[in-house]
C-alpha atoms as an extended CHARMM CRD file, in Angstrom:
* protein
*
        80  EXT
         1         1  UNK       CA              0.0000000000        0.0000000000        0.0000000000  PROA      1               0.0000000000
         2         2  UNK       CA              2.7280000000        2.0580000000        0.5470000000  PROA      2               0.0000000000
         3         3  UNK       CA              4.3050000000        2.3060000000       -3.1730000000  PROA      3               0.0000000000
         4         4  UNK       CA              0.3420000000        3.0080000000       -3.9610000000  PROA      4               0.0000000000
         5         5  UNK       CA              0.7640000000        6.2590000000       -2.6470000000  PROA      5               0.0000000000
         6         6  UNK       CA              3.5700000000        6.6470000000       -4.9490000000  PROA      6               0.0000000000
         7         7  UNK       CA              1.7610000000        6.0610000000       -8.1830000000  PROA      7               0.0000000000
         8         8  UNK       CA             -1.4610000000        7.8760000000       -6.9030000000  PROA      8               0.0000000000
         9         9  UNK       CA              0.4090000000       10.8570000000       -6.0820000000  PROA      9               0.0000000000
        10        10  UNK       CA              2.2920000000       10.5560000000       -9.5400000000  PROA      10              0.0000000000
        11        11  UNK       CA             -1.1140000000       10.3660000000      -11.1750000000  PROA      11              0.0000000000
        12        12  UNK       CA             -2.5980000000       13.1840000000       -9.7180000000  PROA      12              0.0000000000
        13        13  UNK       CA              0.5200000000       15.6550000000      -10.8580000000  PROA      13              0.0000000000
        14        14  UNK       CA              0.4950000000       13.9710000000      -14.4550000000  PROA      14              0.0000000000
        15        15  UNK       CA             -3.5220000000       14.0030000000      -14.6560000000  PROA      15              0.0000000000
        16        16  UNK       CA             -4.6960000000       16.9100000000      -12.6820000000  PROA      16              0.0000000000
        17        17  UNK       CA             -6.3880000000       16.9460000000       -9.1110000000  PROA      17              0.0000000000
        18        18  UNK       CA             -9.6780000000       17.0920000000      -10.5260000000  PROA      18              0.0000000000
        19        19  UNK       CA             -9.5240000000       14.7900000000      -13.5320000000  PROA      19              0.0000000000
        20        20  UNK       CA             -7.6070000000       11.7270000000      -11.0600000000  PROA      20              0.0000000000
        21        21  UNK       CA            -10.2620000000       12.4400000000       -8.2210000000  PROA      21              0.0000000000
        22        22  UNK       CA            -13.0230000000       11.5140000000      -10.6760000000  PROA      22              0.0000000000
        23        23  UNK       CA            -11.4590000000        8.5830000000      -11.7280000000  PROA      23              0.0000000000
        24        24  UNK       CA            -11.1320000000        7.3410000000       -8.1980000000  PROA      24              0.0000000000
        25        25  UNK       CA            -15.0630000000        7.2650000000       -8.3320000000  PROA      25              0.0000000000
        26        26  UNK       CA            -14.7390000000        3.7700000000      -10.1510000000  PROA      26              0.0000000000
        27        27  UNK       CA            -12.4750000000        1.9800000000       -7.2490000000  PROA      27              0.0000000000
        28        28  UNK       CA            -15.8370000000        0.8560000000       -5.2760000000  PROA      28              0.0000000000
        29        29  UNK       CA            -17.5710000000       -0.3460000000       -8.7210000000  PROA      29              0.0000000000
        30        30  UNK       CA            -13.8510000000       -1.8630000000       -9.5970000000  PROA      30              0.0000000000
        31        31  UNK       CA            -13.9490000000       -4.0490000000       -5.7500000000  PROA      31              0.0000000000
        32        32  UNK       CA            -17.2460000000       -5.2350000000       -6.5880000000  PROA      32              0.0000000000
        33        33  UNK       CA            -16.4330000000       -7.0680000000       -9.2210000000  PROA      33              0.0000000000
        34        34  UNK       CA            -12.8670000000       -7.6730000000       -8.4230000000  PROA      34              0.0000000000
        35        35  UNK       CA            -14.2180000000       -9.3270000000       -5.1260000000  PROA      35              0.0000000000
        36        36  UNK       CA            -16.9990000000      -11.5520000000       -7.4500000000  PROA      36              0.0000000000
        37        37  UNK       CA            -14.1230000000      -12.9580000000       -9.7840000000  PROA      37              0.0000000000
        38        38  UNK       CA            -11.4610000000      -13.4010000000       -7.0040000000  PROA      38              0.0000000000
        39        39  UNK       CA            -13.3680000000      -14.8930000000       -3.7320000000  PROA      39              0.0000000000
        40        40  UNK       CA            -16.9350000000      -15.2500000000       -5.1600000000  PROA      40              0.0000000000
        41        41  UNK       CA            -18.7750000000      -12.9900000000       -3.7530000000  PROA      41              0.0000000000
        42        42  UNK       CA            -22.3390000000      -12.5250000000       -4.4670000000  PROA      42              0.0000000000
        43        43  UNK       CA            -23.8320000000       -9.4130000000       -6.3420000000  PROA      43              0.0000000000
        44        44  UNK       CA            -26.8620000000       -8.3130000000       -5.3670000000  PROA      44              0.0000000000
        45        45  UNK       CA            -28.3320000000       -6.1360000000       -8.2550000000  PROA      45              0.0000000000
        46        46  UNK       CA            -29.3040000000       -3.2970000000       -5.9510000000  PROA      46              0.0000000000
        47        47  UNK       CA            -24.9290000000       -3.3900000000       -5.9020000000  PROA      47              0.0000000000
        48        48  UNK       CA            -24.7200000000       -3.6220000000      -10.0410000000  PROA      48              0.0000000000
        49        49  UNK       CA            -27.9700000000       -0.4340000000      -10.6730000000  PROA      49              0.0000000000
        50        50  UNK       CA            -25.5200000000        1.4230000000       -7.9530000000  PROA      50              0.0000000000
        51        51  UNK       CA            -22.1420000000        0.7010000000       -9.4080000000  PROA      51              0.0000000000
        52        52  UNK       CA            -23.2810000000        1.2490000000      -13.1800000000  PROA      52              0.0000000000
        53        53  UNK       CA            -25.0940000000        4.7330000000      -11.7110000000  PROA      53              0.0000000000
        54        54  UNK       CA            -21.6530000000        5.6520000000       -9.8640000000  PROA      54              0.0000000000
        55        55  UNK       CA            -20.0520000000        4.9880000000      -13.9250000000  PROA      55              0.0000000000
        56        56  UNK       CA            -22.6000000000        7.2920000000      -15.9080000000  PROA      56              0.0000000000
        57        57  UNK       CA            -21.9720000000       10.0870000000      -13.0400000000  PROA      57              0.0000000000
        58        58  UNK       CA            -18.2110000000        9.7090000000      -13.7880000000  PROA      58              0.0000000000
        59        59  UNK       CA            -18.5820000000        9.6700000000      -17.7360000000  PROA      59              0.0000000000
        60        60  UNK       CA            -20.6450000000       12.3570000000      -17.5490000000  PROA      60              0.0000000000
        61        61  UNK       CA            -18.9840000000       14.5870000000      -15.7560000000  PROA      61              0.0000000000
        62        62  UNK       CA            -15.3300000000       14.0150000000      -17.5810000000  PROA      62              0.0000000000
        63        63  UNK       CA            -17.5240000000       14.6940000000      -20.8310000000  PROA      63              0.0000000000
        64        64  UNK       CA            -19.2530000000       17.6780000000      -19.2850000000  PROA      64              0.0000000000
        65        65  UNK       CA            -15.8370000000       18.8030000000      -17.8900000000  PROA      65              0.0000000000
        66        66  UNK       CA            -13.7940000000       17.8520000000      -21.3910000000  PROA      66              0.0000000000
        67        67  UNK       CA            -16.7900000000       20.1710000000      -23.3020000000  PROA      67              0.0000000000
        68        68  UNK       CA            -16.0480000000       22.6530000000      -20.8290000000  PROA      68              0.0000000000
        69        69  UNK       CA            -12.6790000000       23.2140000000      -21.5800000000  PROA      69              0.0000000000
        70        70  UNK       CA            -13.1470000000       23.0320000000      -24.9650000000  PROA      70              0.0000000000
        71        71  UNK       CA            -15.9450000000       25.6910000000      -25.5530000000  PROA      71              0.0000000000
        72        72  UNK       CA            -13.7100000000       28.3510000000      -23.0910000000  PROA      72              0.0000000000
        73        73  UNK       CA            -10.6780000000       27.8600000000      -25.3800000000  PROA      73              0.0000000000
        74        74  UNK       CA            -12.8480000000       28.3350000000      -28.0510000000  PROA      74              0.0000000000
        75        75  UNK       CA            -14.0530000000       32.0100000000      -26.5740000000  PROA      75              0.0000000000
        76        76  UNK       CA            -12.4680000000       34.9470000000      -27.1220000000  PROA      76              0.0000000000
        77        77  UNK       CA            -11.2790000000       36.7660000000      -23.7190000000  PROA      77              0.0000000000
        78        78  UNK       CA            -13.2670000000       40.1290000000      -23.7250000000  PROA      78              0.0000000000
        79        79  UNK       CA            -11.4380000000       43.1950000000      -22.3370000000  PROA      79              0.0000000000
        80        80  UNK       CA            -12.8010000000       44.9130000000      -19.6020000000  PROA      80              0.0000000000
């Protein structure tokens, strides 16, 4: 766990603070299914509606934050 903090922290300078933290959304969704294939857990599909809601929020939100960006380069800067 300790090198973790190492890549993570890599990550978030390469990435961006905002961009990483997103990301890090997924790592519940990620265990659920991790913990199915590795010690056969059960999934209860209240689990799978709330880890596939968890992965729309996350898409939309990079898209909504990639348009973002976008459209302000786009715009002019106005003088005041």
């Amino acid at each position: 766990m300790f090198l973790a903090f190492f890549a993570w922290y890599k990550g978030l300078a390469l990435g961006g603070a905002a961009k990483v933290a997103l990301v890090q959304l997924l790592q519940p969704f990620l265990t659920l299914f991790a913990s199915a294939l590795l010690l056969g857990e059960h999934l209860a599909p209240s689990a799978l509606v709330t880890a596939g809601a968890v992965v729309i929020v996350v898409f939309l939100a990079q898209l909504t934050r990639l348009r973002g960006t976008a459209a302000a380069a786009v715009v002019p800067a106005t003088k005041l």
